[in-house]
C-alpha positions as CSV (number, residue, x, y, z in Angstrom):
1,X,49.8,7.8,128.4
2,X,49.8,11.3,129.9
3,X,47.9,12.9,132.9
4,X,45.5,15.5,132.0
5,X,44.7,16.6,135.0
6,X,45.6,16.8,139.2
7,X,43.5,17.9,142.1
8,X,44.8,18.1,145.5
9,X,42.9,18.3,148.8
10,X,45.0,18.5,151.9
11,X,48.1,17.3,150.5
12,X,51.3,18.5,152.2
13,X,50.9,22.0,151.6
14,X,47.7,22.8,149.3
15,X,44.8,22.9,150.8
16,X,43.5,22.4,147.4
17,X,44.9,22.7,143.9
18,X,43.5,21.9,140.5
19,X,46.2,21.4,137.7
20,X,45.3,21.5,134.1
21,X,47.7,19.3,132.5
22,X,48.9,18.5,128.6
23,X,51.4,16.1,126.7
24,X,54.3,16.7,125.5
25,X,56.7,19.0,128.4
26,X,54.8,20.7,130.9
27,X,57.5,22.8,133.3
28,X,56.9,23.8,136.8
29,X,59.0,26.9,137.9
30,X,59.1,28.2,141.1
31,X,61.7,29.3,144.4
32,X,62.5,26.1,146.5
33,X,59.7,25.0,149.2
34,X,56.5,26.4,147.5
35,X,55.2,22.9,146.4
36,X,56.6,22.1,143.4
37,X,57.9,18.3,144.4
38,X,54.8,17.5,146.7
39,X,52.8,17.9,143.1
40,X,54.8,15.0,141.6
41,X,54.7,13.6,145.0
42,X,51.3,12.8,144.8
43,X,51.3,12.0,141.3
44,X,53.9,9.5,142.0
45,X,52.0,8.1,145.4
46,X,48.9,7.5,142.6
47,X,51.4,5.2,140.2
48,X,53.4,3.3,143.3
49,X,51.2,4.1,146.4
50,X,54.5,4.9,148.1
51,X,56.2,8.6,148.7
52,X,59.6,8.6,147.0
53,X,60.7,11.3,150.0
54,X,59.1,9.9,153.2
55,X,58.7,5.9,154.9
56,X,55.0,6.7,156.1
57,X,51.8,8.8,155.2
58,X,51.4,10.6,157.7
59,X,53.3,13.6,156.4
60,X,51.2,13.8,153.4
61,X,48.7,15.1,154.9
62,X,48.7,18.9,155.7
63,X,48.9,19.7,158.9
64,X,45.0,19.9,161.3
65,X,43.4,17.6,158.5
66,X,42.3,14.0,158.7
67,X,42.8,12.9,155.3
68,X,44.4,14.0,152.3
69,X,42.9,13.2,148.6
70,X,44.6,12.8,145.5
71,X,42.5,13.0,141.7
72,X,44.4,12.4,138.7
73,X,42.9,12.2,135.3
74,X,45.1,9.3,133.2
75,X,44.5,9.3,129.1
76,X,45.6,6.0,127.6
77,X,44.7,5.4,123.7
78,X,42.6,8.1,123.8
79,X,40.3,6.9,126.9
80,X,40.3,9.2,130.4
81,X,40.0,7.1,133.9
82,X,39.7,9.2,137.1
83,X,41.7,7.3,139.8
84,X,41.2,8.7,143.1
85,X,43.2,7.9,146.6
86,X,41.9,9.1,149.7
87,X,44.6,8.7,152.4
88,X,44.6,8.0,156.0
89,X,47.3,7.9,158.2
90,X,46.6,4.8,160.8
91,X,43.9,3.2,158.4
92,X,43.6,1.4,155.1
93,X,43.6,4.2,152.2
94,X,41.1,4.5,150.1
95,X,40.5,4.3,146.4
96,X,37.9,4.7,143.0
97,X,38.6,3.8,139.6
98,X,36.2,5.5,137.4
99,X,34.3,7.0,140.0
100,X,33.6,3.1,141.4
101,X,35.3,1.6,144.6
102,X,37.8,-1.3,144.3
103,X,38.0,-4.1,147.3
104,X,41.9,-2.7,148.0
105,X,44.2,0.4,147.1
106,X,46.4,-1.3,145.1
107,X,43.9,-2.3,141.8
108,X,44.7,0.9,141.1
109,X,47.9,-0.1,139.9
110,X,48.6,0.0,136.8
111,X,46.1,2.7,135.9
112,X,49.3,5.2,135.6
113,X,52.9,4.1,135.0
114,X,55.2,6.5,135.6
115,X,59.2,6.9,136.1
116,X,60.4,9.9,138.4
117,X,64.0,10.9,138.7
118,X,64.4,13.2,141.7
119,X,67.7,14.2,143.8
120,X,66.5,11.2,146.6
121,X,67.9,8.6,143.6
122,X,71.2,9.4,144.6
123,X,70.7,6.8,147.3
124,X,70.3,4.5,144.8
125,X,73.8,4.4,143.9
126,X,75.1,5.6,147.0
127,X,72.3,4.3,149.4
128,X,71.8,0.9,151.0
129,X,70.5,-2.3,149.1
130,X,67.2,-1.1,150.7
131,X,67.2,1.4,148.1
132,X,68.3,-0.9,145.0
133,X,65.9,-3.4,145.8
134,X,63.0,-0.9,146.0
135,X,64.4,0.4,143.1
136,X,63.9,-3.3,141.1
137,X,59.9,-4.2,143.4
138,X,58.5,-1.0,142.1
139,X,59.9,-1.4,138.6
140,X,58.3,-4.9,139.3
141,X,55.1,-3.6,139.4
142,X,55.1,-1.0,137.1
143,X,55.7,-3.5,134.7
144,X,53.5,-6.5,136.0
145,X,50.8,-5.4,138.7
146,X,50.5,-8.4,140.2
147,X,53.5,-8.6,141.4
148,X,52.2,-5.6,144.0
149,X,50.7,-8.7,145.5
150,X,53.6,-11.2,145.7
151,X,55.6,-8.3,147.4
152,X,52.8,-8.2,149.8
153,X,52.9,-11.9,150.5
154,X,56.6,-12.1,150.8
155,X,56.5,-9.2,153.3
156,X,54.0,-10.6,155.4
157,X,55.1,-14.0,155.5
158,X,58.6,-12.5,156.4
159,X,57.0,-10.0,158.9
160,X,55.9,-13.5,160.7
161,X,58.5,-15.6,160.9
162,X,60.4,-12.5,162.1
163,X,58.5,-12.6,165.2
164,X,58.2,-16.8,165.5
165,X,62.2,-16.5,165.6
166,X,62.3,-13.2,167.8
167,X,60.0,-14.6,170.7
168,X,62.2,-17.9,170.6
169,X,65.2,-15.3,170.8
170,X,63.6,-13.6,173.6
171,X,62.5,-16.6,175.7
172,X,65.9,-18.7,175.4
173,X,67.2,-15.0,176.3
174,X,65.6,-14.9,179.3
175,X,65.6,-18.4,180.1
176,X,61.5,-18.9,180.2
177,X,59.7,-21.1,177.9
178,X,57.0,-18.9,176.8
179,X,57.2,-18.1,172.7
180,X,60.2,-20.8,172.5
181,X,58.0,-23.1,170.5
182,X,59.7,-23.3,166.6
183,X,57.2,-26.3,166.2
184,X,55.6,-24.1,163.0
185,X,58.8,-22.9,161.7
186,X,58.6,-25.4,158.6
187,X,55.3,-23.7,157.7
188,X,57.1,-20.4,157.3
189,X,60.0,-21.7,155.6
190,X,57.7,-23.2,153.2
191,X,55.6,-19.9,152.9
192,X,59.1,-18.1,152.3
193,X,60.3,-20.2,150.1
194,X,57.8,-20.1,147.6
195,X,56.7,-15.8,147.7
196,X,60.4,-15.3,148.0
197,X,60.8,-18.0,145.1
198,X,58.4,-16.3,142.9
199,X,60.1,-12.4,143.6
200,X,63.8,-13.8,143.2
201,X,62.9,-15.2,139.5
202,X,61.2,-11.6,138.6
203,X,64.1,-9.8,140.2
204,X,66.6,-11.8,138.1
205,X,64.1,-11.7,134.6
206,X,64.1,-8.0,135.2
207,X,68.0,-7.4,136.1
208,X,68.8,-9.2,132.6
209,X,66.1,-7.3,130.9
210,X,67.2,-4.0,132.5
211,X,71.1,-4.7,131.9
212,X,71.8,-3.5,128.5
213,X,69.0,-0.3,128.9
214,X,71.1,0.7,131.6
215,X,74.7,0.4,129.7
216,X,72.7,2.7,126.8
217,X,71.8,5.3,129.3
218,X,74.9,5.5,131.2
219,X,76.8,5.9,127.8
220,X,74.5,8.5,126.6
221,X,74.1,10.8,129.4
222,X,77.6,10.7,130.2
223,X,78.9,11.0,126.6
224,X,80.5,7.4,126.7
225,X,82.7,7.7,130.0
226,X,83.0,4.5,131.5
227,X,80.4,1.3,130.3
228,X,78.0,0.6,133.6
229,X,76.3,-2.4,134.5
230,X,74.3,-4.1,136.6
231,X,74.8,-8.1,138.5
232,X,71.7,-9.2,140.9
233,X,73.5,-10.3,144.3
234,X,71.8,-13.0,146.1
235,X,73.2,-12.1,150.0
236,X,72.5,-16.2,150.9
237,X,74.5,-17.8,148.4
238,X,77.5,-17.4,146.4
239,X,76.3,-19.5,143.6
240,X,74.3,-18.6,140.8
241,X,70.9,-18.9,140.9
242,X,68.8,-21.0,138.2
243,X,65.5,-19.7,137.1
244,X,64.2,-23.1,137.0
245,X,65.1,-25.0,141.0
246,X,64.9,-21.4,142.6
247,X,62.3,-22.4,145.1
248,X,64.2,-25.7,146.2
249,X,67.6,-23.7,146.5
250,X,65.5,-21.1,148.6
251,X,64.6,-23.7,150.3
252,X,67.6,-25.6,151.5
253,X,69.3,-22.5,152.3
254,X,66.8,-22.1,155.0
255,X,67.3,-25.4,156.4
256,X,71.2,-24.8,156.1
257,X,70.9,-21.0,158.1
258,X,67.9,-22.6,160.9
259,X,70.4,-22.7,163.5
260,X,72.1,-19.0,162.9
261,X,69.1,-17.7,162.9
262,X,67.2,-19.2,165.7
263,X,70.6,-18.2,167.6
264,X,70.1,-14.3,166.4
265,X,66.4,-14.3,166.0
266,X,66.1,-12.9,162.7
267,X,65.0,-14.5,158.9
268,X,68.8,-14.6,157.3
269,X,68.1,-15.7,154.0
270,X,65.7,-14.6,151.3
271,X,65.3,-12.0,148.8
272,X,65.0,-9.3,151.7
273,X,68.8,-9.6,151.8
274,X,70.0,-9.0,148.4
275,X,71.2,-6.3,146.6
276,X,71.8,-5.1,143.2
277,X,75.5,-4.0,142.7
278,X,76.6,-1.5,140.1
279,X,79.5,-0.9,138.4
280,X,81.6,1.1,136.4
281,X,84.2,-0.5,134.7
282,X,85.5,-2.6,137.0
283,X,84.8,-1.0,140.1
284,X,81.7,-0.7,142.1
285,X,80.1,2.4,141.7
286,X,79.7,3.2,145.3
287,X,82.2,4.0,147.0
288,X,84.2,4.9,143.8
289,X,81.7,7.1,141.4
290,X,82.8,11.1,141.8
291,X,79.7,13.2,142.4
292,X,79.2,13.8,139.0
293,X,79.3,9.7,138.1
294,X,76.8,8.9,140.5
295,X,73.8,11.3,139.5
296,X,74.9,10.2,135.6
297,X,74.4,6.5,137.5
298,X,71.2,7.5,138.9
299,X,69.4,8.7,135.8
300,X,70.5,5.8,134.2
301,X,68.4,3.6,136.2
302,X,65.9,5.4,136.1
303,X,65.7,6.5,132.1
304,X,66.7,2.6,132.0
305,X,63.4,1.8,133.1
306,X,61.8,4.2,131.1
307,X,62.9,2.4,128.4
308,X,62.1,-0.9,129.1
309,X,58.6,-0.1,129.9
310,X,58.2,1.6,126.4
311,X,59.9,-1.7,125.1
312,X,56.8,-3.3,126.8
313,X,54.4,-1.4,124.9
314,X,54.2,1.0,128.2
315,X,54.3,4.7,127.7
316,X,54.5,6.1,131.0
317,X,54.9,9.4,132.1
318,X,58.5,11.0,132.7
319,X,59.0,13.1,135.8
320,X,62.6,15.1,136.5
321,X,62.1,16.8,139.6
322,X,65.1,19.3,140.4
323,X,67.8,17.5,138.1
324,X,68.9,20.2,135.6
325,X,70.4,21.8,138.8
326,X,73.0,19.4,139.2
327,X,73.5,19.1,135.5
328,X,76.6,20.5,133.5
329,X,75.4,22.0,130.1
330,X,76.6,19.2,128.2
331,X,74.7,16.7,130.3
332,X,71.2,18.9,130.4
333,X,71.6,18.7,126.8
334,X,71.8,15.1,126.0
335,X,69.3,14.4,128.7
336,X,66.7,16.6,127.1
337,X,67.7,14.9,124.0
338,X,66.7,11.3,124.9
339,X,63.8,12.5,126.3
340,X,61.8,14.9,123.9
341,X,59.6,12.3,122.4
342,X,58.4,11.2,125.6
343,X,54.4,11.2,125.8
344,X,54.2,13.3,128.8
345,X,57.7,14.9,130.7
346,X,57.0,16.5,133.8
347,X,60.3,19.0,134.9
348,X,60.4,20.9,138.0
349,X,62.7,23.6,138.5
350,X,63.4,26.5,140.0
351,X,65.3,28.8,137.8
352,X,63.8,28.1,134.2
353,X,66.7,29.0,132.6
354,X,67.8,25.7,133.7
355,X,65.6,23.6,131.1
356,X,66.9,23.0,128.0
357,X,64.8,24.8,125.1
358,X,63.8,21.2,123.9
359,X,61.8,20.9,127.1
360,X,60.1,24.2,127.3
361,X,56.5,23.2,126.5
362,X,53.6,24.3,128.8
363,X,54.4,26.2,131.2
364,X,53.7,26.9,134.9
365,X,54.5,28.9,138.0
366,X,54.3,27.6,141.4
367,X,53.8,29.9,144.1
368,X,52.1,30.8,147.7
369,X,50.2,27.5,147.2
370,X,48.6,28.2,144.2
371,X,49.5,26.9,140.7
372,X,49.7,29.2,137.2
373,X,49.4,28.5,133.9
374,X,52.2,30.5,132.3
């Protein structure tokens, strides 16, 4: 797989820019702040129909416009599909497959997989479980589509028993009765219970699968340092969880936390809780990792998943926006090494000195808002 070609209309800073893509490297050069990372940006909104830089999409669109629209041109076994995202701040976006609407945004996933490493991943090891288990959902999906959907249902489902619990909270708060009823609060545990049921198992399929990708990546980019791996961290029990009574346990530990939570007016258990931990040896990486252990950390998880999806049968697109940077030589070099038979590697940089000579394919130069072939 490999993206043959990007227009942007509106987005961040282009007002429009067409972007003539090949396989193989393709290296964007260019000072900081002229638009390098909002071209991945969008490439990356098209694969996860999320920004890896900002919560909401309201930034994405440059300033004085009401939309912004994103084209990209995917080849897969030798076929081309236009997918096309037209986005909204404050409404549903917008989307086309082939030139034909779809029913919702996200059956467009799937149309490009793609992995991007970019300085933000240092939160992944440094970051809240917010940013692990983000890390694990859009790997999910990647992988699996239709797991864009279970997401959606957990959240949803979570979103309202959130609010059955917080106007209980409220009303006992205030000592009124109004919003105090819990009379539908079995519904919701049920509800929960099996969406969360059904993301748990993936989460924990996926953490074994990714486990020994990640120990391989760590050891290469970091030329055998310390062995890293990965443990799924349920925050509701300290038991192991079974693949096969996940929804029952789910369950009961709902009934067992019904009185803490109607008391704090807040959902307590469930996968919205859990975390993955890292380690290094045998210490957690955050809080322990140097500088230099952490970003080796971070492109581990993410050339992990790289490799799992090629595992899959997958070949997605790599992105490394800004990483050389923070590189020492030796680092740039085995990096450039794992990834040089990659269908499609995207680099951003701004000194291109930086890339290793493996890497320097197609080149282009980023500037004033417009975009050069070198």
């Amino acid at each position: 797989m490999y993206v043959r070609g990007l227009e942007l209309v509106d987005f961040r800073s282009y007002a429009r820019v067409v972007v003539e893509l090949e396989p193989g490297p393709c290296v964007f050069v260019g000072p900081n702040g002229v638009g390098k990372t909002n071209l991945i940006e969008a490439l990356a909104y098209v694969a996860t129909l999320a920004s890896h830089r900002v919560a909401t999409d309201a930034p994405l669109v440059r300033f004085g416009a009401e939309r912004a629209v994103v084209r990209c041109a995917v080849v897969h076994d030798e076929r081309e599909l236009l997918v096309e995202l037209s986005i909204e701040p404050g409404k549903a976006n917008r989307a086309r497959l082939g030139r034909a609407n779809v029913t919702r945004a996200r059956d467009i996933l799937g149309a490009l997989r793609l992995v991007l490493f970019a300085p933000e991943d240092l939160s992944l090891v440094r970051g809240d479980p917010a940013e692990r288990r983000r890390y694990l959902d859009e790997l999910l999906v990647l992988r699996q589509p239709r797991f864009a959907g279970v997401r959606a249902d957990y959240d949803r489902t979570l979103k309202q028993r959130n609010a059955l619990l917080r106007s209980a909270y409220l009303a006992r708060k205030t000592g009124g009765t109004r919003g105090g009823d819990l009379s539908t609060l079995d519904v919701w545990d049920t509800h929960l219970a099996q969406h969360g049921a059904q993301l748990l198992s993936a989460r924990l399929e996926l953490t074994a699968a990714l486990s020994p990708h990640i120990t391989k990546a760590y050891d290469a980019v970091s030329a055998g340092n310390a062995d890293a791996r990965i443990t799924y961290s349920p925050s509701w029990t300290a038991l192991p969880v079974q693949l096969e009574n996940i929804e029952e346990t789910l369950a009961s530990a709902l009934r067992e936390a019904r009185a803490s939570e109607v008391e704090r007016g807040v959902t307590l258990v469930g996968p919205h809780r859990d975390d993955l931990v890292l380690t290094l040896g045998e210490l957690p990486a955050k809080g322990y990792a140097s500088h230099g252990e952490s970003w080796s950390y971070a492109l581990a998880l993410r050339l992990a998943a790289y490799d799992l999806l090629r595992a899959d049968g997958i070949e997605p697109v790599l992105i490394l926006d800004d990483v050389f940077a923070e590189l020492d030589v030796g680092r740039r070099e085995r990096l450039a090494e794992l990834v040089t038979g990659a269908s499609q590697v995207i680099v951003t940089c701004a000194v291109d000195a930086d890339v290793p000579r493996a890497l320097r394919g197609a080149h282009y130069e980023v500037s004033g808002g417009e975009v050069r072939r070198g």
